[in-house]
N, C-alpha and C positions, 0 to 999 in steps of 0.2 A: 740621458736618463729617461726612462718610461714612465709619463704621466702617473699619478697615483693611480686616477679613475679611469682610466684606459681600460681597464679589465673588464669595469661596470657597463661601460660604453661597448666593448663587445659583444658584451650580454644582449645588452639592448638591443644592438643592430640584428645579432643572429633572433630575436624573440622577436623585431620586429619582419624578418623575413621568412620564417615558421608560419606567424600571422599570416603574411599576404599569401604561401602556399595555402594554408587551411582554407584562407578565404576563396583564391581561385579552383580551388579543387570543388568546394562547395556548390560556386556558381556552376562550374561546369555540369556537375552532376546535375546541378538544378536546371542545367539548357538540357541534357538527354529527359530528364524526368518531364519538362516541359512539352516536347511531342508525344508523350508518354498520356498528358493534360487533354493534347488535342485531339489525337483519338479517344479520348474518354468520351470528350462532349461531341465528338462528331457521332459517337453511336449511343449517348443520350438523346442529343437532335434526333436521329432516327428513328428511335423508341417511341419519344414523343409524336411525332409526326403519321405512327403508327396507332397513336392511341384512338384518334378517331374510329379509325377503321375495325377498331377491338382487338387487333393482335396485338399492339404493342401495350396495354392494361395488365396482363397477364406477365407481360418481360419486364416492366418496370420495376418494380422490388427486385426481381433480382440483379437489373442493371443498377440499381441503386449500392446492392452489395456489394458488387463487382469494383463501383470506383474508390470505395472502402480502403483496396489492396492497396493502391500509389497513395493517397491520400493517408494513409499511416504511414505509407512508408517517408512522407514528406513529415509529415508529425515527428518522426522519433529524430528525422534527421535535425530540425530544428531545435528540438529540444536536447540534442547534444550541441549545438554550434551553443544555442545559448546557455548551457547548464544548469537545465531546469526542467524538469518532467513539464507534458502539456498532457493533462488528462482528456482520456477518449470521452468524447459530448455523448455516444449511441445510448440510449433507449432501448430495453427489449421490446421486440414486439414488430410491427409493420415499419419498414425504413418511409413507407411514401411518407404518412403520416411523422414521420421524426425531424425536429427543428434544423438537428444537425447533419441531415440530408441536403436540404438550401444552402449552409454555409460549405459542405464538400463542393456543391455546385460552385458557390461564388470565390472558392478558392480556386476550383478547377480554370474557370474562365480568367481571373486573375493572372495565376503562372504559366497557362497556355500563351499569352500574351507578352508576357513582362518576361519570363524564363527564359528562353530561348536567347532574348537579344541582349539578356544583362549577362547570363554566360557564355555567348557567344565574345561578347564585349570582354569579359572581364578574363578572355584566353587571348584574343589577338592582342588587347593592351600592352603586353611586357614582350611578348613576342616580337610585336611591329618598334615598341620601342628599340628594341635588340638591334633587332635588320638599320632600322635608320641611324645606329649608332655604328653600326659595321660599314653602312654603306658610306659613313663621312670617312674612315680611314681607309677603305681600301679602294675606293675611285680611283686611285692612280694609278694603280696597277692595272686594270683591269680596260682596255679600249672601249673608247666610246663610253666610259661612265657607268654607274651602277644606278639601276633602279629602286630607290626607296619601298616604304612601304606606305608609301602616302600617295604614289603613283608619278613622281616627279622624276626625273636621272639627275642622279649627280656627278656633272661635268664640270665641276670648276670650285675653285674653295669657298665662295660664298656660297652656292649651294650644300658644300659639303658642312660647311659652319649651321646654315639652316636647317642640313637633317639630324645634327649635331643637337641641335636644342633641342627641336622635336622630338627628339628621341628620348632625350633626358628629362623632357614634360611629361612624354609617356611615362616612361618608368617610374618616375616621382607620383604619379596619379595611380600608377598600381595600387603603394602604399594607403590608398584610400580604399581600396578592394573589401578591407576586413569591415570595415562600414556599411557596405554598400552589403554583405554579406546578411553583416547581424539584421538590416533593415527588413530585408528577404526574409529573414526566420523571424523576427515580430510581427510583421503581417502575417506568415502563417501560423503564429502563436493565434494573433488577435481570429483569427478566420477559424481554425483548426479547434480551438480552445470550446470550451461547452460556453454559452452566453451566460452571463448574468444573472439573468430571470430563472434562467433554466435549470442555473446550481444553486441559486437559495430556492426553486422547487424539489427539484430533487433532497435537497438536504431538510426540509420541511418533511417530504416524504419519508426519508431516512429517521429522524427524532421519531415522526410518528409513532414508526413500527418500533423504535428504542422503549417508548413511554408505553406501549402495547406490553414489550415482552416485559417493561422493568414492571408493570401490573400484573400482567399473568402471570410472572414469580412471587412479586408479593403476595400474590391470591394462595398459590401453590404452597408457599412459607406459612402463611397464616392457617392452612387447611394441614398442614401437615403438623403446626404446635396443638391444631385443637385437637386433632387423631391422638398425639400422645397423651395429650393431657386428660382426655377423655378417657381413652381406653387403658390408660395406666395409672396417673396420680390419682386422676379422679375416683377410679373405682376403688385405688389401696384406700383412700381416705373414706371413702363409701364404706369399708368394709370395718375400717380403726371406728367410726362412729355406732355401726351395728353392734361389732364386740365391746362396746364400751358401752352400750344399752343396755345389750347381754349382761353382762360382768354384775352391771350396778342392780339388775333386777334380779337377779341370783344370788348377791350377796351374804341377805339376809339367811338363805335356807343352806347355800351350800358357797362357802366362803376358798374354799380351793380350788374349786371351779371358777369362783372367777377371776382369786388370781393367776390361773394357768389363762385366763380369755386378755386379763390384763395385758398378761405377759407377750402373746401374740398380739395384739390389739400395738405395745410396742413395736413388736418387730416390724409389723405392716406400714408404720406409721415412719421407719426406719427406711423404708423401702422407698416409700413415696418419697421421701427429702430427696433418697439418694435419684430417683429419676428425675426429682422437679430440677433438682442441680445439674442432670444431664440436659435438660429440656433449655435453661439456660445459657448452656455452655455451646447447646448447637445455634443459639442467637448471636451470643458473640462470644467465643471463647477469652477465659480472663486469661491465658497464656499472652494473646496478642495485646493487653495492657503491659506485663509483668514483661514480656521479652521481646517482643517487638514480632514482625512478621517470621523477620530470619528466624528466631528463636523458638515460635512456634511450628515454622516449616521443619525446622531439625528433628523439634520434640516428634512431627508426624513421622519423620523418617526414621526416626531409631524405635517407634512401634510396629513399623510394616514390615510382615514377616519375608517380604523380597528385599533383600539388602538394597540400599538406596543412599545415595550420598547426593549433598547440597552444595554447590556451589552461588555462593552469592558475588555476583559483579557491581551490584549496587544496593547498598545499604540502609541509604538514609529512607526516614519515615512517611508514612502515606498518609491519605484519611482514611479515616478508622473503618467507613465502610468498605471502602477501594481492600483494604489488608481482611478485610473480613471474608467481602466475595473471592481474595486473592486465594487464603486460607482454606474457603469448603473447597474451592477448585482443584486445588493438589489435594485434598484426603479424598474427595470425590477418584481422581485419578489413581489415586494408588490404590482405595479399593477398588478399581478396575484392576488394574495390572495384577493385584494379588489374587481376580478372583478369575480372571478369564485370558492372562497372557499368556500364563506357562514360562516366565522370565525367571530371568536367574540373577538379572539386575536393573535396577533403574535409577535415575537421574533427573536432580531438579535443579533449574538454573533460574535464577531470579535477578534480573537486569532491567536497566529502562534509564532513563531520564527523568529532568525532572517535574514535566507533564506524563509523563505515563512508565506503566510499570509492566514491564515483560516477563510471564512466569512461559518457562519449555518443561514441559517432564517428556522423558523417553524409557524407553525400554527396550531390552531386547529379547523378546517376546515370539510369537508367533506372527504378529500381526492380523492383516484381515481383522481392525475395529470399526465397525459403520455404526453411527448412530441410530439408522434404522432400525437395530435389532433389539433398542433397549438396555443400553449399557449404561445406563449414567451418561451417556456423551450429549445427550440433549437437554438436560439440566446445567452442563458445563457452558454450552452456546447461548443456552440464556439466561447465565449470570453474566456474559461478556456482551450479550447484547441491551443487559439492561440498564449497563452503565457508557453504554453506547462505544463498548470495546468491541477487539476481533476476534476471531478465533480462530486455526485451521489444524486440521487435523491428516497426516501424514501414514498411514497404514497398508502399505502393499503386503502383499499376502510372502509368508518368512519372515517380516516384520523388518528394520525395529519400528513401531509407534511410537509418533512425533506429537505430539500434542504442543501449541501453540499460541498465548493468550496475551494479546494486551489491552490494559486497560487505562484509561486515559485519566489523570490526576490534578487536571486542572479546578482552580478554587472556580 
């Protein structure tokens, strides 16, 4: 009868022999990409050596560019053997001046060196182990003995017993291949990868410009309550105080004039409630209390005169700000679409996890929407930038426009 775990143990062997291809194919790649290395730095060497002379001054940035091409192509490979993105270190602007110019160099000299002989190694291993396992059993057929891959002949059974081991030490050492692999792609994580200093600058740089735009929208928000409140509340109450001056200093002589001023002096006073409530409700509308985001993304979508359906993938609740900025973003977008796409439909998906929250609206529209023209689309980029989210935006000309927002919801 066949063991219970016979089957498990198959598994194993075939997953551990997947493993040692993946790993030897790696290496290999990694011994061609390795002379790959070495002409890099033999015609940075040059470059350099020309710099004296001032020709090579002018070729350096773009020799620097140049070695960019293998050295991502060594990045992405890494980061598939280990399963784990390794973000690009570059800098815009001058490669001399960029930190992670030195580390392509000190990766480059690294696998010019190390590359070659670890994938040269890591093919003849299972190879040579092969041959010396063939060469123990077929020596006796074969006159005068067969030559190993060790360089020995095997003429006789102790020898053939010796290539016999050897061989099976080889092959047994393959199995460490995937190690020696992963080791390969952590150095070039650790080399390839942006430094330290470099990504809490950068991301210092990054807040910056967040804490920049989340103030220039505040400034924007607060200038755009004073405009209504000024040029609408403010003036109907301006106007309920004049006719109620009116009213009361006419009373005495002509009493239906001023309850016709009263009367008005009402309705103005009607008006003003009704924008001060609008003036509030674009602060934070009380729909996102009573229904939540879903509820009030619906409520936007069964008033936009382009038919528009909601799909919610994720439901649960955000903070209040995060569901607010979520909120103007889609009525922002759908007065686009209703006022400049020419659509006959559009589509809002609200998904994320539970640090961040992902709003798509689309359309199918004309297309051709650029920020630069003043659509609403750059008030949209820095509500997502002010809460230190993304944006992007998807518009070839026939359309449909992709619009793409998330924003990050951590306490």
């Amino acid at each position: 009868m066949t063991p219970p775990d016979s089957g498990w143990e198959t598994v194993q062997v075939i997953t551990r022999l997947r493993s040692c291809w993946s790993a030897i194919r790696y290496l290999a790649i990694g011994a061609a990409s390795s002379m790959v290395a070495w002409f890099a730095l033999t015609g940075m060497l040059f470059v350099l050596l020309m710099c004296p002379f001032g020709v090579g001054i002018p070729a350096l940035p773009i020799a620097l560019e140049l070695i960019r091409r293998p050295v991502n192509f060594e990045r992405r490979r890494a980061a598939r053997l280990l399963g784990e993105p390794i973000p690009e270190p570059y800098r815009s602007g001058n490669p001399v001046t960029d930190p992670a110019s030195r580390r392509d160099l000190g990766w480059l000299a690294f696998h010019a060196v190390t590359g070659f002989v670890i994938g040269t190694f890591a093919i003849a291993l299972p190879l040579g182990g092969l041959r010396q396992v063939i060469s123990a059993i077929v020596w006796p057929s074969v006159d005068g003995g067969v030559e190993s891959s060790l360089g020995f002949m095997v003429t006789s059974w102790p020898l053939a017993a010796l290539s016999a081991v050897t061989g099976v030490g080889m092959i047994a050492i393959t199995f460490l291949l995937p190690r020696v692999a992963r080791w390969q792609a952590s150095v070039a994580r650790k080399l390839l990868a942006p430094a330290a200093g470099v990504v809490l600058t950068d991301r210092v740089v990054e807040l910056a410009a967040s804490r920049a735009a989340a103030l220039e929208a505040h400034g924007a928000e607060l200038r755009r309550l004073e405009r209504d409140l000024h040029d609408g509340t403010q003036a109907r109450i301006a106007a309920v105080v004049l006719q109620l001056g009116i009213a009361d200093s006419i009373f005495d002589k002509d009493p239906q004039k001023a309850r016709e001023l009263l009367g008005k002096a009402q309705d103005t006073a009607t008006g003003a409630l009704a924008e001060l409530r609008t003036v509030v409700r674009s602060i934070y509308p009380p729909l996102l209390t009573d229904r939540g985001l879903d509820g009030a993304v619906t409520a936007l979508a069964d008033r936009c005169p382009v038919p528009c359906t909601v799909d919610v993938l994720s439901s649960s609740r955000r903070p209040a700000a995060v569901e607010a900025a979520a909120y103007f973003v889609v009525a922002e977008m759908l007065t686009n679409i209703t006022k400049h796409s020419g659509a006959e439909h559009a589509r809002v998906i609200l998904d994320g996890t539970v640090d961040t929250l992902s709003i798509e609206i689309r359309d199918d529209g004309h297309g051709g929407a650029d920020e630069s023209q003043g659509s609403g689309l750059a008030g949209i980029r820095k509500r997502a930038e002010a809460f230190d989210g993304t944006w992007k935006l998807t518009s070839p000309a026939g359309g449909p426009t992709v619009v793409k927002v998330e924003l990050p919801c951590g306490s």
